[in-house]
C-alpha positions in Angstrom: -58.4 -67.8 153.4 -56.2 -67.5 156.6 -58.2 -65.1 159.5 -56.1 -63.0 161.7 -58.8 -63.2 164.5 -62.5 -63.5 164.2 -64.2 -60.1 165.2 -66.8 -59.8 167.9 -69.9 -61.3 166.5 -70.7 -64.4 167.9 -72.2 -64.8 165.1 -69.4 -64.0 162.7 -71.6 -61.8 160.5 -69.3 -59.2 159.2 -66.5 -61.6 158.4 -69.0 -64.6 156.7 -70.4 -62.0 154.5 -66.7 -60.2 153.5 -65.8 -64.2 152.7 -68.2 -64.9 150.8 -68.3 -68.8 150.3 -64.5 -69.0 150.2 -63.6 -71.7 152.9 -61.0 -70.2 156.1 -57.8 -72.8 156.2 -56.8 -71.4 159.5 -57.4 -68.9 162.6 -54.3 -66.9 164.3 -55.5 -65.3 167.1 -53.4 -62.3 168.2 -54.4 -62.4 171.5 -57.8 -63.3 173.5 -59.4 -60.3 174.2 -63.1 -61.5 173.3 -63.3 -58.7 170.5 -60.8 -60.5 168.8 -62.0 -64.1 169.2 -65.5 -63.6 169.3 -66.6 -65.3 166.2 -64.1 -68.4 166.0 -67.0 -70.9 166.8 -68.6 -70.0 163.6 -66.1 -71.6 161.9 -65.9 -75.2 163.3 -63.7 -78.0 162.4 -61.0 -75.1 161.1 -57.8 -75.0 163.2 -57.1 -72.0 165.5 -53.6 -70.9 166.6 -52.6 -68.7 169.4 -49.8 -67.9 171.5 -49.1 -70.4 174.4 -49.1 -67.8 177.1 -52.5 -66.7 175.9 -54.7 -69.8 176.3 -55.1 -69.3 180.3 -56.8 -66.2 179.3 -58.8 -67.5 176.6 -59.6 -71.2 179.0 -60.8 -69.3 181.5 -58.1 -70.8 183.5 -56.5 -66.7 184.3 -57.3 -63.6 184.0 -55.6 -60.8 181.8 -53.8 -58.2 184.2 -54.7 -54.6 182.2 -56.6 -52.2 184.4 -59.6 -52.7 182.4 -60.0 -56.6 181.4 -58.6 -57.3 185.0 -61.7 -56.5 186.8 -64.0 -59.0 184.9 -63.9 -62.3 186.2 -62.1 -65.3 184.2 -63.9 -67.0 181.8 -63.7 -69.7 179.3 -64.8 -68.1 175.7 -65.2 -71.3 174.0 -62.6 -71.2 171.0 -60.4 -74.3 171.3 -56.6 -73.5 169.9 -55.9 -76.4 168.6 -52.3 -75.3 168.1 -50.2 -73.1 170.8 -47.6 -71.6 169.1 -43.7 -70.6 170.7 -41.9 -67.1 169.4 -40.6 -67.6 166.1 -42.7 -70.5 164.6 -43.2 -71.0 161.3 -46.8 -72.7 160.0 -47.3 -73.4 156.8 -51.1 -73.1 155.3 -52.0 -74.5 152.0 -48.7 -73.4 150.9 -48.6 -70.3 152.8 -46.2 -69.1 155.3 -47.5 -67.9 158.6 -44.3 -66.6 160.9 -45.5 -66.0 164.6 -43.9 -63.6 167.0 -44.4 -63.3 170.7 -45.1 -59.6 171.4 -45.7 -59.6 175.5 -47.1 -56.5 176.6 -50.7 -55.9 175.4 -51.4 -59.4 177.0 -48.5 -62.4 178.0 -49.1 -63.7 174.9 -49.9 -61.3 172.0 -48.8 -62.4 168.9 -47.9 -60.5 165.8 -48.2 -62.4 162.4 -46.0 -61.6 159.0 -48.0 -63.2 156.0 -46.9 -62.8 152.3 -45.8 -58.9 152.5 -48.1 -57.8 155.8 -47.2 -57.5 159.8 -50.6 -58.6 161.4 -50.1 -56.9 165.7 -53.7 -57.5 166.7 -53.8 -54.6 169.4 -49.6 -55.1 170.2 -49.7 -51.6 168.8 -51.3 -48.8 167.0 -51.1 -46.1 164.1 -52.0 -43.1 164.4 -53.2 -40.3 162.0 -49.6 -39.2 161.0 -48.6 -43.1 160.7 -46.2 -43.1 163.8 -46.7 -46.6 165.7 -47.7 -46.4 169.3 -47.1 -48.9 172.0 -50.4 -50.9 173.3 -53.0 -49.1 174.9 -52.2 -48.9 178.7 -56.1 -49.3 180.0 -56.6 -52.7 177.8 -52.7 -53.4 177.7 -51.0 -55.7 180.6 -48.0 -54.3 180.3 -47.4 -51.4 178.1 -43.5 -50.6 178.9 -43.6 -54.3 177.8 -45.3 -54.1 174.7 -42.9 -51.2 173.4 -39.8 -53.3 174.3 -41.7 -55.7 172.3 -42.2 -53.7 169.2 -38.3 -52.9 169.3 -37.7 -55.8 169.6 -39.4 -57.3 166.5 -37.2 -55.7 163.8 -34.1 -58.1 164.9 -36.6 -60.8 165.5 -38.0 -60.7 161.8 -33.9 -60.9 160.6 -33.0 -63.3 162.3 -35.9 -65.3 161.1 -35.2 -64.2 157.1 -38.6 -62.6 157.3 -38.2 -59.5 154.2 -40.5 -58.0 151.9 -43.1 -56.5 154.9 -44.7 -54.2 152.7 -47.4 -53.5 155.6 -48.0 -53.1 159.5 -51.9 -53.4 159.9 -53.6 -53.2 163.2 -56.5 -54.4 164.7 -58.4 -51.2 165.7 -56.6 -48.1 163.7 -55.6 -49.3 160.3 -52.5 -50.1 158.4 -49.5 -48.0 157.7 -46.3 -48.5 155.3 -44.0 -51.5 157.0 -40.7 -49.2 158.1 -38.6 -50.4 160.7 -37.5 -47.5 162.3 -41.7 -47.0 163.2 -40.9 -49.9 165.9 -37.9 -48.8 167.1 -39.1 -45.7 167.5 -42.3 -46.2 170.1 -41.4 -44.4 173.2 
């Protein structure tokens, strides 16, 4: 099993129990928020990928600049990335192909993840209700003019990498919607 983050549990309840006994390959962390991260250590010894730009934030080393995770002090969460991954990398799990994309905007280095025929954003954006895609939320978001630009970006960035067959967009805190294009390029 590859994780796209690890929930908030410390204690990685809700995701040990969905996995039932099958063993996690790898972590990619979208970004570092600690609701995204927050059950990593449960799962030692398995490697954990991140953006490079993130790991200040998740050392302890920085602080995130959104309205709302700026006024908590820095802190180190205790999930070591054991790989720090560029725009555009390509990791290959067990067999599996893991294509990373830098998405700025929700934090400096949100990452967005195309596995098989699914667009992982983390919180890089949103669905709602009528399946429209929305830039990152501005009160948890660093930069959420960035974070669109991001998101128009990614269609060209997924060509140019020969990444086709996204069947779904799923998101960390309001679902999945059908994979269209024109969803990203249309965020205001």
């Amino acid at each position: 099993v590859i994780l796209v983050d690890c929930g908030n549990d410390a204690e990685a309840k809700p995701l040990k129990a969905a996995l039932a006994g099958k063993t996690v390959a790898a972590i990619f962390l979208t970004h570092g928020h600690p609701d995204h991260l927050g059950g990593c250590n449960q799962f030692p010894g398995v490697p954990v990928y991140a953006g490079k730009d993130e790991i200040p934030m998740i050392t302890g080393t920085a602080k995130w600049d959104g309205p709302l995770p700026h006024m908590f002090p820095a802190k180190d969460w205790g999930v070591k990335v054991t790989t720090p991954l560029e725009d555009n990398a390509d990791v290959v799990v067990d067999g599996v192909h893991v294509h990373a994309f830098a998405m700025p905007g929700h934090t400096k280095g949100s990452m967005a993840y195309a596995i098989k025929k699914t667009l992982y954003f983390g919180d890089a954006a949103s669905a709602d209700p009528d399946d429209k895609v929305h830039a990152p939320v501005w009160l948890f978001s660093d930069d959420p003019a960035l974070g669109a630009q991001s998101l128009h970006a990614l269609p060209a960035k997924l060509t140019a990498a020969h990444v086709d067959g996204i069947e779904t967009y799923a998101f960390a805190h309001s679902g999945s919607v059908k994979a269209d294009p024109t969803l990203l390029t249309s965020v205001p």
